[in-house]
N, CA, C and O of each residue as an XYZ file, in Angstrom:
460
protein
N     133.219     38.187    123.814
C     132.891     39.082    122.715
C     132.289     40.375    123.263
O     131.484     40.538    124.180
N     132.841     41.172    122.528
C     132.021     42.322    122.929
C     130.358     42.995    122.242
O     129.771     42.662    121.212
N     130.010     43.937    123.199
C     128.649     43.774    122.406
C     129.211     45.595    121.382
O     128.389     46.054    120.589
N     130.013     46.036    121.505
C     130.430     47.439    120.874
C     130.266     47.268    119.438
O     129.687     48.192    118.866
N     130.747     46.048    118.568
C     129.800     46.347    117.024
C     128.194     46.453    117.021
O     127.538     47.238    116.338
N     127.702     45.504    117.923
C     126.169     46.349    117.520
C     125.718     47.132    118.285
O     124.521     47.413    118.227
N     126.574     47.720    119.241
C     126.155     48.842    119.638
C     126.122     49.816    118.384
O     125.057     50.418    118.245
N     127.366     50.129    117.213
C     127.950     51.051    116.667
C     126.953     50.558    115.367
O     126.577     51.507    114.678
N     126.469     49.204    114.930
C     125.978     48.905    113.886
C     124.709     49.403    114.420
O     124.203     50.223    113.653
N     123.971     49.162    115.565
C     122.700     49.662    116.262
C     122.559     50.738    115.875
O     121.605     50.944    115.125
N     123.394     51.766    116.211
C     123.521     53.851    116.002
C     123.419     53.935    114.337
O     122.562     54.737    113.966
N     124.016     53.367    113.452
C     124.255     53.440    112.288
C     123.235     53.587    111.357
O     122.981     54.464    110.532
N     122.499     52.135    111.783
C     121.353     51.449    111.370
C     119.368     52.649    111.483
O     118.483     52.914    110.669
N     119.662     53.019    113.220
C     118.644     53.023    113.708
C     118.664     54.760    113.484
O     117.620     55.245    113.920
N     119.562     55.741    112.936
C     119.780     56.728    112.814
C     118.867     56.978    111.106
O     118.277     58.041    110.918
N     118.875     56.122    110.253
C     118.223     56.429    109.142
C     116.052     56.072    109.322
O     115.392     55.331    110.050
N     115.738     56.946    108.361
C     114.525     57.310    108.174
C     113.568     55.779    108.479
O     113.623     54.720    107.853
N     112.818     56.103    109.524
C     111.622     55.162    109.740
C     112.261     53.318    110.280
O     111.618     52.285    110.468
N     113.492     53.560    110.358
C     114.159     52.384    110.721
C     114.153     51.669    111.783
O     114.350     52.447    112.717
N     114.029     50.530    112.199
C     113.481     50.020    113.411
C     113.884     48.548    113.566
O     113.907     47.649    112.726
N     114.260     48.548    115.146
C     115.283     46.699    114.992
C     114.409     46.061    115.704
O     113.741     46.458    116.659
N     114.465     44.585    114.956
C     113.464     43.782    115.518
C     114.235     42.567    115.544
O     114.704     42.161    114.481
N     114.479     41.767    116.886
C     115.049     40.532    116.756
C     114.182     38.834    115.899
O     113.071     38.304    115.877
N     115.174     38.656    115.493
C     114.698     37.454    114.327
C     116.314     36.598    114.297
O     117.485     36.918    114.090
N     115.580     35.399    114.625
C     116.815     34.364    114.416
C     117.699     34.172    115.426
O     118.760     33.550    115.377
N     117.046     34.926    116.649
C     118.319     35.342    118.071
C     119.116     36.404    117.298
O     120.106     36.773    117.930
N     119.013     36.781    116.537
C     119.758     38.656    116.285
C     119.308     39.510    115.772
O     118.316     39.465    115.045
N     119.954     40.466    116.052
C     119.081     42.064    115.800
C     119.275     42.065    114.150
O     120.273     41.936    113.441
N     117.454     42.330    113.775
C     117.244     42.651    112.136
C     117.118     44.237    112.327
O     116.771     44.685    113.419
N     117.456     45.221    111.060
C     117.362     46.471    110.952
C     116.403     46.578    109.785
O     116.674     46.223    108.638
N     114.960     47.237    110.289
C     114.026     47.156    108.978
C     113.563     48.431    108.549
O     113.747     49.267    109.434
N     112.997     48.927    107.459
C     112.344     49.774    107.193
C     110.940     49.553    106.879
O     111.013     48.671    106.023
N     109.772     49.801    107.040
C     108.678     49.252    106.947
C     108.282     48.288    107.138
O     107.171     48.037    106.673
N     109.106     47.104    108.040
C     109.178     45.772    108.519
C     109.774     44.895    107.291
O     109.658     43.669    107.263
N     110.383     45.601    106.342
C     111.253     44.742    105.503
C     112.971     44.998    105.979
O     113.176     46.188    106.219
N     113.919     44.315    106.110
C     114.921     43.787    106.587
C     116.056     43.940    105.517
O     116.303     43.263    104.520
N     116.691     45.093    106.065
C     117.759     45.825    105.003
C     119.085     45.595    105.490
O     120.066     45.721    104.756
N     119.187     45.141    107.135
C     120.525     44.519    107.384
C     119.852     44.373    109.147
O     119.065     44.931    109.911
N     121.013     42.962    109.066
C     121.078     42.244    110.467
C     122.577     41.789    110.549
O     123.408     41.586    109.664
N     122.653     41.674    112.290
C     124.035     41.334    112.468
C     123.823     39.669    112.926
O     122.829     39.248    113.518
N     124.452     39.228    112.700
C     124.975     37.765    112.833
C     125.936     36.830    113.394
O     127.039     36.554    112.922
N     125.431     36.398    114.393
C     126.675     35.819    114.733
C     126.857     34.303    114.868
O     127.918     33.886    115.331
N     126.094     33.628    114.572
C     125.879     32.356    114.639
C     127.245     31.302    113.950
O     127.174     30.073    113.955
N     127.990     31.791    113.599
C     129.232     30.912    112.909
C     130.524     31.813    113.322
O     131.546     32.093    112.695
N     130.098     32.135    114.546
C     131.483     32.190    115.920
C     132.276     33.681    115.096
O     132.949     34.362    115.870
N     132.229     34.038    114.027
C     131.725     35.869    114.268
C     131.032     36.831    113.883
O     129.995     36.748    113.224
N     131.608     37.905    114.306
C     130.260     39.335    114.531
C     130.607     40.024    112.749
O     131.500     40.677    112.208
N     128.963     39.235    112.252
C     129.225     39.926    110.741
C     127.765     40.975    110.654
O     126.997     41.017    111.616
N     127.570     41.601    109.682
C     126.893     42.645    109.021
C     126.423     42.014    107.808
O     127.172     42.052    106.831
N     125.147     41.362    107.704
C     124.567     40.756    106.226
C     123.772     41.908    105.961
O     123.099     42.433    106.848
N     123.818     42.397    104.607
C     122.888     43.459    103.869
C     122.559     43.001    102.703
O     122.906     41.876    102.343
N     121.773     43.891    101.879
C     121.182     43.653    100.491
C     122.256     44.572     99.770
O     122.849     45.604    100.085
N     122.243     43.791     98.731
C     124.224     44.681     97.852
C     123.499     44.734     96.335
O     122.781     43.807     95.961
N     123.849     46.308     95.225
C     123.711     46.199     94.233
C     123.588     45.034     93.547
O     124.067     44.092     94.178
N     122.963     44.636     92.118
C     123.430     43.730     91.366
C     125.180     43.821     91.088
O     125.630     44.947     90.873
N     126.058     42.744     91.093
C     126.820     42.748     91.036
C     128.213     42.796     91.775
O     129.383     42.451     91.612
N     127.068     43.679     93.044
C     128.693     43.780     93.973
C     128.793     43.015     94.779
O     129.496     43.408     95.710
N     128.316     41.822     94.910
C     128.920     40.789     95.812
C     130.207     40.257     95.424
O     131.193     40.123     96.148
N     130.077     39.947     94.100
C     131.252     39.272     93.209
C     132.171     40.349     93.089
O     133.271     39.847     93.321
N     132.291     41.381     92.886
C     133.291     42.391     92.986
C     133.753     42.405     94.659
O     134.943     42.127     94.806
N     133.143     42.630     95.694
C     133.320     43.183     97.008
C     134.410     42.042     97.849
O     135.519     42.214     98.357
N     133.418     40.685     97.709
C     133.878     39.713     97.895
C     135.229     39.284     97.157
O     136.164     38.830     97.817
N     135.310     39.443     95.748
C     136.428     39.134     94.907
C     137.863     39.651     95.658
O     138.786     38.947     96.069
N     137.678     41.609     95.702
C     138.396     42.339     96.326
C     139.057     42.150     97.817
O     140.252     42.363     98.022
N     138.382     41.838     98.565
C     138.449     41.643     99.961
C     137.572     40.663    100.761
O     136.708     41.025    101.560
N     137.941     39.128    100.410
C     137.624     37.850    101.050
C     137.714     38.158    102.513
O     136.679     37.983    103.157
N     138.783     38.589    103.150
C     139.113     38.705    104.467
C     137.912     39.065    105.312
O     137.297     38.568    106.255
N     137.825     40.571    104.265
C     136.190     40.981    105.038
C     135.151     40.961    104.801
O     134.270     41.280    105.599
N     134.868     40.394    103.066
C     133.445     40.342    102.842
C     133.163     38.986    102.729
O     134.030     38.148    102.975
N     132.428     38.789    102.501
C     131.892     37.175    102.335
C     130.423     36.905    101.886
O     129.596     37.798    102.073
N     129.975     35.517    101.199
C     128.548     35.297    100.211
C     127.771     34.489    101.911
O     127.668     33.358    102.387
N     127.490     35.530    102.201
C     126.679     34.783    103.463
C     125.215     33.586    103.151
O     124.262     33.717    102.383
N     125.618     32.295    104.242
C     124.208     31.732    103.585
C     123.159     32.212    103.464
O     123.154     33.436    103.592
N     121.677     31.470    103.142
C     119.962     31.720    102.710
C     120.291     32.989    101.790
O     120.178     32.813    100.577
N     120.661     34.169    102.219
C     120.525     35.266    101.536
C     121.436     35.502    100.357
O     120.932     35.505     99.233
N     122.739     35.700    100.510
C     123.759     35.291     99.840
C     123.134     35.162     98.031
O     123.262     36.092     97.234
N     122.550     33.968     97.723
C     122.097     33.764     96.624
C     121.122     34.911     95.949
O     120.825     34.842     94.757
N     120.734     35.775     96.645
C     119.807     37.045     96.434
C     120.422     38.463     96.582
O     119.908     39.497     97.008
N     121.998     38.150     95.986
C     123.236     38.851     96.236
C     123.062     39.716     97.277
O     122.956     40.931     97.105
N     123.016     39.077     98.561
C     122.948     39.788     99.882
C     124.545     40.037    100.060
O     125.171     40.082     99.002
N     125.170     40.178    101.075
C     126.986     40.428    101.011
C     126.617     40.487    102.719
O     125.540     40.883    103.165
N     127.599     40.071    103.420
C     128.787     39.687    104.478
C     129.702     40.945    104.994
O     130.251     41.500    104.042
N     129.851     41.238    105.629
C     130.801     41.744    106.269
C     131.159     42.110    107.678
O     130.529     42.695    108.559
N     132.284     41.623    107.628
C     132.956     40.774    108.996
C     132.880     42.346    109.969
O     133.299     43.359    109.411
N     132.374     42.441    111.296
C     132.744     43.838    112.164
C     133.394     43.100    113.118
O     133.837     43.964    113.875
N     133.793     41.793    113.639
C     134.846     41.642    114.655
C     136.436     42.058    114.662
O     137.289     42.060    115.550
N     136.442     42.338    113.546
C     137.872     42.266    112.888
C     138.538     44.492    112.831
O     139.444     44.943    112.130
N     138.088     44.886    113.328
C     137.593     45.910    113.111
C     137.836     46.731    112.070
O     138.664     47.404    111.455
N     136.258     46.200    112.203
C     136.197     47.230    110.580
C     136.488     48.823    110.385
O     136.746     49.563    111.334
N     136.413     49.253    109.025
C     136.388     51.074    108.708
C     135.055     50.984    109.091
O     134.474     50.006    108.621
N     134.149     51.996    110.079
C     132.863     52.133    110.118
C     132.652     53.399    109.284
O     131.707     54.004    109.791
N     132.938     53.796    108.645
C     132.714     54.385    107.512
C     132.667     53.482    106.705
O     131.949     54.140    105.953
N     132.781     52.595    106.198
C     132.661     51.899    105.172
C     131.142     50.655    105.608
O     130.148     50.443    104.913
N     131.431     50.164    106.707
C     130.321     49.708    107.505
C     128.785     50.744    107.092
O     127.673     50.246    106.918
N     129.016     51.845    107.028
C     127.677     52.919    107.464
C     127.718     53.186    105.588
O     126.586     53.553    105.270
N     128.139     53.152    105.015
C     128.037     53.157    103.678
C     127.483     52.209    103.329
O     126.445     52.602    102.797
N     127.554     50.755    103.285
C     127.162     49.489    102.371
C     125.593     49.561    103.162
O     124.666     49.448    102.360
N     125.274     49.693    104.288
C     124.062     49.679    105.331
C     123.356     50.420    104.807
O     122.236     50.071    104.434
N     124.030     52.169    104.568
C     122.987     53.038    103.840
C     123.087     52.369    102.169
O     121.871     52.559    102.147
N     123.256     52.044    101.407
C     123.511     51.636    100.334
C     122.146     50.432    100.183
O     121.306     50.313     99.291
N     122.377     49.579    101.566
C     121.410     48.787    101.560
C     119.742     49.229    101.527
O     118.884     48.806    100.753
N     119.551     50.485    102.926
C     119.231     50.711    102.833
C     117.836     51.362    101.844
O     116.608     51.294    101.801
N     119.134     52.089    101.042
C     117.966     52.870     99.900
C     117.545     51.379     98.455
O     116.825     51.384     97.457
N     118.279     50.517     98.977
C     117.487     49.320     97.968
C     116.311     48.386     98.567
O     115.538     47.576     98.054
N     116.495     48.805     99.731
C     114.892     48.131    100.570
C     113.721     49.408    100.534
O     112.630     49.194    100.004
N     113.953     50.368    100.969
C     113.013     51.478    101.413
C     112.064     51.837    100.247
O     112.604     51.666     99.154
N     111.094     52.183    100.205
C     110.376     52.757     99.891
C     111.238     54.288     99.440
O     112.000     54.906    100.184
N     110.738     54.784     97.554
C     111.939     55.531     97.164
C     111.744     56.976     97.774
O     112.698     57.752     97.822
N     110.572     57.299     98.210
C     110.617     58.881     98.664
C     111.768     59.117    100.113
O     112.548     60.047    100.324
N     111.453     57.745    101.023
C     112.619     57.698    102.429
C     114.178     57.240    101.343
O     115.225     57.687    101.811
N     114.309     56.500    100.139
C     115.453     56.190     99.435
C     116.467     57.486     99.351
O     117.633     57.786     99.607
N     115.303     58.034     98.845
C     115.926     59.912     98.173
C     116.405     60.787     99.512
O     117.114     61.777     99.333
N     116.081     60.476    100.588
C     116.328     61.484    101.620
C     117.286     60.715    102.508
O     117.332     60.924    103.720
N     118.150     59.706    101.814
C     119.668     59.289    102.525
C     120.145     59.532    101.737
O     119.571     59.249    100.686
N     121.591     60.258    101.628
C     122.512     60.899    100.678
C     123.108     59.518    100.010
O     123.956     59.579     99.120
């Protein structure tokens, strides 16, 4: 395996306001104020992207594109969302759902200052 998705999820992640990776679980968590807005995962043999997802868009995201999204466990139920980066992903679309995640963990004044 290569380590080039979290290198690229690393840059993505660690490029927004006050953001900072801290390993948890044997993999890299991406936090903002030490709360945990996305980590990569690899523990079930591949390289995914778990984040915090609107109300609702797990069941839409997932519905749309099984291939690449998925109801990842523990979190999953707290409509967290999945998405597969071994497979190679659009990282534009990768750096969207992350910032997306993002501004639903952060604190709203750092929320407002990611587009």
């Amino acid at each position: 395996m290569t380590a080039e998705p979290t290198a690229r999820l690393r840059a993505i992640c660690l490029a927004l306001p006050e953001a900072t990776e801290k390993e948890a679980w044997g993999d890299p968590t991406f936090r903002v104020r030490d709360k945990i807005f996305a980590m990569e995962k690899r523990g079930d043999g591949r390289i995914s992207l778990w984040c915090k997802a609107p109300p609702g868009s797990q069941e839409i995201l997932v519905g749309a594109a099984p291939e690449r999204f998925f109801v990842p466990p523990y979190v999953g139920r707290k409509g967290w969302i999945g998405l597969r980066l071994d497979d190679d992903p659009d990282w534009d679309e990768v750096a969207e759902v992350v910032k997306r995640s993002y501004r639903l963990i952060a604190p709203k004044r750092l929320a407002r200052s990611v587009e």
